[in-house]
N, C-alpha and C positions, 0 to 999 in steps of 0.2 A: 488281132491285137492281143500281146501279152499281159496278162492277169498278172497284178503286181502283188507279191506272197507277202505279209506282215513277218518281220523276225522277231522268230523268239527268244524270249530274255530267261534270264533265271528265276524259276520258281524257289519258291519261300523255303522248301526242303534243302533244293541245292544250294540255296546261299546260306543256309543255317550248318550244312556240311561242309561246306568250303571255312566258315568262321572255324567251326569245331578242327577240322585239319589242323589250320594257320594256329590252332590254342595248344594244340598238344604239340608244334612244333616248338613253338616257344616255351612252353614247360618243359620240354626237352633240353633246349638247347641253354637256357637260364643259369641252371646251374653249373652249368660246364663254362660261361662264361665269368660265372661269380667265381670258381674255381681256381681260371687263367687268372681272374685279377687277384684273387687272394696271392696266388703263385707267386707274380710280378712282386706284390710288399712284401712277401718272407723272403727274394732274394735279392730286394732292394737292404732289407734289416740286416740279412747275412753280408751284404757289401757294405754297409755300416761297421758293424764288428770287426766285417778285417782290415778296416781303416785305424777302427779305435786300436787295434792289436799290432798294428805296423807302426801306432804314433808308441803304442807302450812299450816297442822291443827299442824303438830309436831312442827315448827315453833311456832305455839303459843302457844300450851303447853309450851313450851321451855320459850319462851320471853312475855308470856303473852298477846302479841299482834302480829295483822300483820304486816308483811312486807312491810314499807314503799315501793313505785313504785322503788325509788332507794335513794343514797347516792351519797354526793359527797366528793372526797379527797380537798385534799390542798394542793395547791401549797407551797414546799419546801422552797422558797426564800422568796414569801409576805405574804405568808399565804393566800394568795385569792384561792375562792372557784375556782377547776378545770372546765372548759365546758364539761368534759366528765365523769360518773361517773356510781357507780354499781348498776344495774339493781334490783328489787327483785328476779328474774330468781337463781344470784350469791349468794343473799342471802340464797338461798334452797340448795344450792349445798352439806353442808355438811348433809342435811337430803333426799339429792339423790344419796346415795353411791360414793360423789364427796368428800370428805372431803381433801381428797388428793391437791387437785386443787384449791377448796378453803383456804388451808392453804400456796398456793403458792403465794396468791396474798395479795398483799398490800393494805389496804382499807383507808390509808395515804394520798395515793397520785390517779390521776386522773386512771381510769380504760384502758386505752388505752397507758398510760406514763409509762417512764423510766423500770422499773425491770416488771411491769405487760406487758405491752407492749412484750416484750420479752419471754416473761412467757407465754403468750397467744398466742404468735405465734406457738409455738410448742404442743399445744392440739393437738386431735384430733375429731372430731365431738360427739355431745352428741344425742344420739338415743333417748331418752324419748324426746327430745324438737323439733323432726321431724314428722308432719307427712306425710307419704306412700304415699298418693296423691297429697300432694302439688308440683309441677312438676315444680315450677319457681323457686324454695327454693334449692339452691345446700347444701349441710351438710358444707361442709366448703369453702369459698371463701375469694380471696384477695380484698383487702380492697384500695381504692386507694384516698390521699387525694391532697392538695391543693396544698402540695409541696411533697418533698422525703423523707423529716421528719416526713407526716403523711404516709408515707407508711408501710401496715403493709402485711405481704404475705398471710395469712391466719385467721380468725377469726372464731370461731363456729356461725353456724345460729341456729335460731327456729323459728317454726312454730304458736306459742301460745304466745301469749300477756294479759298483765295484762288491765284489764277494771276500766280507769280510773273514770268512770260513766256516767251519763248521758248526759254529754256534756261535750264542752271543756273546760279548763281552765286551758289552759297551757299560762304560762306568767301571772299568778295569784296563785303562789305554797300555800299562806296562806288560800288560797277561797276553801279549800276541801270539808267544809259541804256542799256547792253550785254544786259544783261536784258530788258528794253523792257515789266514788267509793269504791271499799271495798282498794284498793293497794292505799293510799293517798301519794300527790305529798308531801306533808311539813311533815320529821318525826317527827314533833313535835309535831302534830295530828294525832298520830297512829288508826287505826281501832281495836278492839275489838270483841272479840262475842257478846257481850251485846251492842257493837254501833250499831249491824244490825238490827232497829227495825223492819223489813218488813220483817225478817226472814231468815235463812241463806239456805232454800231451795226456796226462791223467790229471791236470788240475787245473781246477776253473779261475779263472782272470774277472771276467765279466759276464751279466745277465740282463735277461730283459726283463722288467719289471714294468707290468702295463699300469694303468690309471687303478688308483685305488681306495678306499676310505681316509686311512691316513696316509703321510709318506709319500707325497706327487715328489720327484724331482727335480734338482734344478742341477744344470750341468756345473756350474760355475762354483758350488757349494750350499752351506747348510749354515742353521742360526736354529740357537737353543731357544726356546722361551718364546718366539714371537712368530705370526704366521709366514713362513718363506714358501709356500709350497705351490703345486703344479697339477693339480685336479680339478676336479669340476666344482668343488664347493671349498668354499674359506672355511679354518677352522681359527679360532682363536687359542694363540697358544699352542699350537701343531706346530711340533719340530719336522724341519725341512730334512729327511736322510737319502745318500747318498750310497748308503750301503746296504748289503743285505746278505744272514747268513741259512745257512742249510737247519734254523733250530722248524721251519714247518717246510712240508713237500710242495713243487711247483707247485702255484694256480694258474688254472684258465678264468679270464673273463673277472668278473668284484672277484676277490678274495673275500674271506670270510673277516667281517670287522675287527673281529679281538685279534686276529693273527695278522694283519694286512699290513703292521709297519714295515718289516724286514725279510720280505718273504719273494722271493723272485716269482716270476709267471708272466705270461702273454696273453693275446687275444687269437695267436694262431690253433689251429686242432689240433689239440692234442699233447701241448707242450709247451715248451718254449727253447730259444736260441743261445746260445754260450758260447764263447770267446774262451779258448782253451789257454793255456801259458805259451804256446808255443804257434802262437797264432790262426790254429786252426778253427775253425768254427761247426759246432756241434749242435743237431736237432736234438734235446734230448727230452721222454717221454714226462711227461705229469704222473705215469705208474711207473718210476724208477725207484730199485727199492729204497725204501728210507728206513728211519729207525727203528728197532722193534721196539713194540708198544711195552709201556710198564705192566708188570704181572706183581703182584704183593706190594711191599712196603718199603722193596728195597732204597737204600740212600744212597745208594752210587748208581743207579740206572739215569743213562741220558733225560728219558722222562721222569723225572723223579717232582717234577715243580705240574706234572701233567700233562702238559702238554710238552714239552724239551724241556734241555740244559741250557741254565741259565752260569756262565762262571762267576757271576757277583757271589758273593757270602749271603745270600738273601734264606729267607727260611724256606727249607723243605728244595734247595739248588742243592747241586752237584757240587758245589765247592766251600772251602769254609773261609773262614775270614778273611783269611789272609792271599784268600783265591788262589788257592791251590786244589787239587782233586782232592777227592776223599777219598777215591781209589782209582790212579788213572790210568793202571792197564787194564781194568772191569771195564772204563768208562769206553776207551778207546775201540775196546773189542766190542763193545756193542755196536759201532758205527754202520749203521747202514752206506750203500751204493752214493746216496746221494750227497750224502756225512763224508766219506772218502773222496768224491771230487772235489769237496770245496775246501780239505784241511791237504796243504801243500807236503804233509813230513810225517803223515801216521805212520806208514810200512804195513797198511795192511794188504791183501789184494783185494784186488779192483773189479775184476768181472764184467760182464756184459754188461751193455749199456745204453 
């Protein structure tokens, strides 16, 4: 008769070895999957942009020119211009399979008021003006303002901002060539293919701009004085911008508070994405050079206000009253790497990038 053997199992060693194998594969293999999926949203983002950059060239086929930064309505009773008005974003709409939505809106009156207002609550989020990584950016968020009148439940956000150029000049709308963006603030000085002298694959069109303290976007447009914005926290009184110029260098991830209204950046490593003039799309570094930093007391250095050039007439800015340089082939020649992609007509060179 055969003696029946008892089988042996895994002692405590071995199965504590086999755990340990199975942990260091997966620490292994983890980040090569977080990787892949990071990979997938930055070429999901970059297939965003060259949507937004085929609705901007049809645009100009279309109208012969670009898309002013935005429009403003007017007010029904005085005719004064509204604080709140449409985006270029709104302007693309019907050359982004939106025609629908842009024929719901009224370009009359303020983009936040009366029938639009209403009209806009009931969208639902626009996926090309999202991108996958930006993780402070909800698709669509309630909007809260000053009173229960600027209350609005819902608003579309976006991820991508028009590059207003090389510095600011907001509260100077007539001073665009000073600005040098390709989206100009005054449409009475629309941009061109033939105004980009410096080339429409050396100058930037569009930027990612992720979730930030101030400055959430909204694809549809912007409103002075009251909250319109697109971040993780309400601010009272947070103007909603749409723009953003080269006055601080990319950020990754929070921007720094005092600089985060107007400042392009992502959540991707190392940089962020841009939408060339000529519809190309470009990774460009977070360490691309910028401006050189102010040295003495000079008044015409870009940094002269400390941190950049501001072109208002403001104290201790680059410009004086009547917003003009103080000296604007000092100012110009100072422009960093990053300064030269976002002003469409300096003529300096360009360099690596």
């Amino acid at each position: 008769m055969k003696s029946l053997r008892q089988r042996r199992g895994f002692t405590l060693i071995e199965l504590l070895v086999v755990i340990a194998i199975i942990a260091i594969l997966v620490a292994l293999l983890l980040p090569a999957v977080q990787q892949a999926r990071e990979a997938a949203r930055r070429s999901s983002c970059k297939n965003n942009l060259k949507q937004i950059g085929l609705a901007l060239h049809n645009y100009h086929d279309t109208h012969r020119v670009f898309p002013p930064s935005s429009i403003r309505g007017r007010d029904t009773t005085t005719g004064a211009e509204c604080g709140n008005g449409f985006s270029w974003g709104a302007l693309l709409l019907p050359f982004l399979e939106e025609a629908a939505v842009y024929d719901g809106l009224n370009p009359t009156i303020g983009i936040f008021t009366g029938s639009n207002k209403t009209f806009i609550q009931s969208l639902a989020a626009f996926d090309f003006a999202l991108c996958p990584s930006d993780s402070e950016r909800p698709k669509v968020r309630t909007a809260n303002g000053t009173a229960d009148a600027n209350y609005m439940s819902s608003i579309p956000c976006t991820s991508y901002y028009g590059s207003a150029g090389a510095f600011n000049n907001w509260g100077d709308n007539g001073n665009n060539k000073l600005a040098g963006g390709i989206l100009v603030m005054d449409p009475s000085k629309p941009c061109t293919m033939g105004s980009i002298k410096d080339g429409t694959s050396n100058t930037i069109a569009v930027g990612e701009k992720s979730g930030s303290v101030w400055g959430g976007g909204s694809w549809l447009g912007y409103n002075h004085g009251t909250q319109v914005q697109c971040v993780g926290t309400d601010f009272v009184n947070g103007p909603d911008w749409y723009l953003c110029y080269a006055l601080y260098p990319i950020s990754n991830k929070l921007p720094v508070p005092s600089q985060s209204s107007n400042r392009f950046g992502s959540e991707h490593d190392g940089g962020a994405q841009f939408l060339m003039g000529d519809g190309a799309v470009r990774f460009i570094s977070e360490n691309v050079n910028h401006i050189l930093e102010k040295t003495g007391n000079d008044p015409n250095h870009p940094a002269a206000n400390g941190a950049g050039c501001l072109w208002r007439g403001e104290a201790n800015s680059c410009a004086d009253g009547a917003g003009e340089f103080n000296n604007k082939a000092n100012l110009i020649n100072l422009m960093g790497i990053w300064q030269r992609l976002n002003h469409k007509s300096d003529g300096l060179v360009l360099g690596e990038f």
